[in-house]
Each structure stands twice: as C-alpha cells, then as structure tokens.
C-alpha positions, 0 to 999 in steps of 0.5 A, a space after each residue: 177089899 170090896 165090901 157086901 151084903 147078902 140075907 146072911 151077914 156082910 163081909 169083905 172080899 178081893 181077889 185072894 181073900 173072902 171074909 165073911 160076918 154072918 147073922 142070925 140067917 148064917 147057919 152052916 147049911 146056908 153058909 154051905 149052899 152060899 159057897 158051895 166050893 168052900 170047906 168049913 172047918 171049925 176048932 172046939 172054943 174054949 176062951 183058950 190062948 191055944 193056935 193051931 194050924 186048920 184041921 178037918 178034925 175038931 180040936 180045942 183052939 181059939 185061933 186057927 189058920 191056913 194056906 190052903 185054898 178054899 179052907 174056910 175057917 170058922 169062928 163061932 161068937 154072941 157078943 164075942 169078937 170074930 177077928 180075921 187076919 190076913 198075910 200077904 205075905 205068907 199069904 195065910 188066913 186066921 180067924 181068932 175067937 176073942 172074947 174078954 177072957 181071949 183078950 185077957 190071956 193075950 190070945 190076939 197078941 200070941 197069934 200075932 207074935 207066931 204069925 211074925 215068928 213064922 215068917 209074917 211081916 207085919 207091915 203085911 197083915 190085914 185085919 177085920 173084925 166083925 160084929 160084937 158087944 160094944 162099949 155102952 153094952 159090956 157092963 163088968 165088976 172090978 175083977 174083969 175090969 182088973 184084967 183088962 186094964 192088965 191087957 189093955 197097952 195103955 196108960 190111959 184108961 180113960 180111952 177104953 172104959 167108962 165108970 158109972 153106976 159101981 160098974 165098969 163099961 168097956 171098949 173090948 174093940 179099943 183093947 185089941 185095937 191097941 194090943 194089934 198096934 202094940 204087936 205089929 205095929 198095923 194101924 189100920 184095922 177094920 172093926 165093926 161098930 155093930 153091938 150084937 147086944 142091941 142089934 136083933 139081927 145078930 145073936 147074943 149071950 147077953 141078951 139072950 138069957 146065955 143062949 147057946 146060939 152063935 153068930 158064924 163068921 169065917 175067913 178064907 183064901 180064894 187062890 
C-alpha cells in the first residue's frame, strides 16, 4: 500500500483499501470535506471485547467491520491503539479501539479468531496500526503490569517492558504484535512509532490532564 500525508494525519491507501491516522486537525467535519464520498460510521467505545458488524446506529463495540463500499469505520484514541484490518479475502475492513484494558480482555485476538471463524484466511490479512502512547511514555503499577503479561504471548518479559523507578514501563505495540503473531500467524504488521504522549500534533489523555478530545482514524474500502 502507498503511504501519504495531508494537514489531517497520514495514511496508507491502494486500489481496494483507504487508511487513514488523523491529527489534531482530523476532526469529522474535515474528515468529511476530505472525502466527500465517504460514510463514516462510529460505534460507543467502552474498552469492551465487543465485535460487530458496522452500523448507521451508534452502539456499544470496541471493534467493527464491513464489505461495503465507501463505509468508513471510525475508531476514536488519545493514547490508545487505532488498529486496522484488512481481508482480502473476504475483502472486509475492521478497525479496532485497543487500548490497555482492550489488549488485556483479548479484544484484538477475538476480532481475529471471528474474522477466521467467518471465513478470513489469515495468510490474507493486512494490518496497520497508527499513532499511540509508546514504550518509554506508558508508566503503570503492578496490578495493569499483571494484566498484560497475563495477554502478553510471551515468556519473555523482558522484550515488552522495562522496570524502573517502582514503575513498570510497557510496550502496548509489542503485546499486540505478538497477540497478532500468536492468532494468525502475520508477521508483517505495520505499527507507528509515533507517541502521542510526546508528539503535540496528536491528542493525549495523558498528557492532556484526561482531556476528553481524541484523535480519529478510520478504515475503509474503496471498490
């Protein structure tokens, strides 16, 4: 897939398939002006495990897909991981909300074992993930430490976190990487580097003293 830029974020894009990362400047109005031909749907996040199916109607998910055309699913983060599937087999999208709670209840790996379920061959899935709090930002205690090694796929601990100062510092990105390795087998994963800790062009819960503002991103086929 080809990578851009515009003043509203970065993405990736092909023939079949649009992906888009947006900044602070992504707000949906200018998503829409954008892409004029696009329908953007959203679901109600929760930190869920929840799957469904795209819907003009806002319901409660973490996950959500389609095979139609010109649907753009949206996926709202600040500090969270935006991460994007496609099939092309099937020749569906998703877009997942994955954040520490999402990665701790296995919300990327039940998206991947109902895709496969459904009739995805995994040897066929492509996957982005954009802009998030990375390694050297995501401080936690022992109890959201505990978690994540419990969802981690690895026995090397080691490889994902770093322990410094009574606090444990983890790499979210690393943990889904090996829970997308561990449920389909892709290696190949495309995941930013970019911390919206530190990055100012993007929104982040952390640094913005909980701020209640959000980066979106969205998924889409285009044929």
């Amino acid at each position: 897939m080809k990578y851009f830029q515009s003043d509203l974020g970065f993405g990736y894009r092909d023939e079949k398939v649009l992906i888009f990362f947006g900044n602070k400047k992504g707000e949906l109005a200018q998503f829409e002006n954008e892409f004029p031909d696009l329908k953007f749907l959203r679901v109600k996040q929760t930190h869920s495990d929840i799957f469904l199916p795209a819907s003009s109607e806002l319901r409660e998910a973490d996950a959500h897909w389609t095979a139609e055309p010109r649907k753009a699913l949206l996926i709202a983060t600040a500090d969270c991981m935006p991460l994007m599937i496609h099939c092309e087999q099937t020749h569906r999208v998703t877009a997942i909300h994955a954040g520490w709670r999402g990665v701790a209840n296995g919300i990327i790996e039940k998206t991947l074992k109902q895709l496969i379920y459904t009739g995805s061959d995994e040897k066929r899935f492509r996957i982005f993930c954009g802009p998030s709090i990375q390694q050297n930002s995501f401080e936690v205690d022992r109890d959201v430490f505990d978690q994540l090694v419990a969802m981690s796929r690895s026995p090397q601990v080691s490889s994902y976190s770093v322990f410094q100062n009574n606090k444990y510092y983890v790499n979210l990105n690393k943990i889904a990487q090996n829970q997308i390795v561990a449920t389909s087998g892709v290696m190949n994963s495309v995941f930013s580097s970019i911390d919206t800790k530190t990055n100012e062009d993007f929104y982040s819960y952390r640094r913005g003293k909980l701020s209640s503002e959000r980066n979106l991103s969205f998924i889409c086929l285009l044929t």
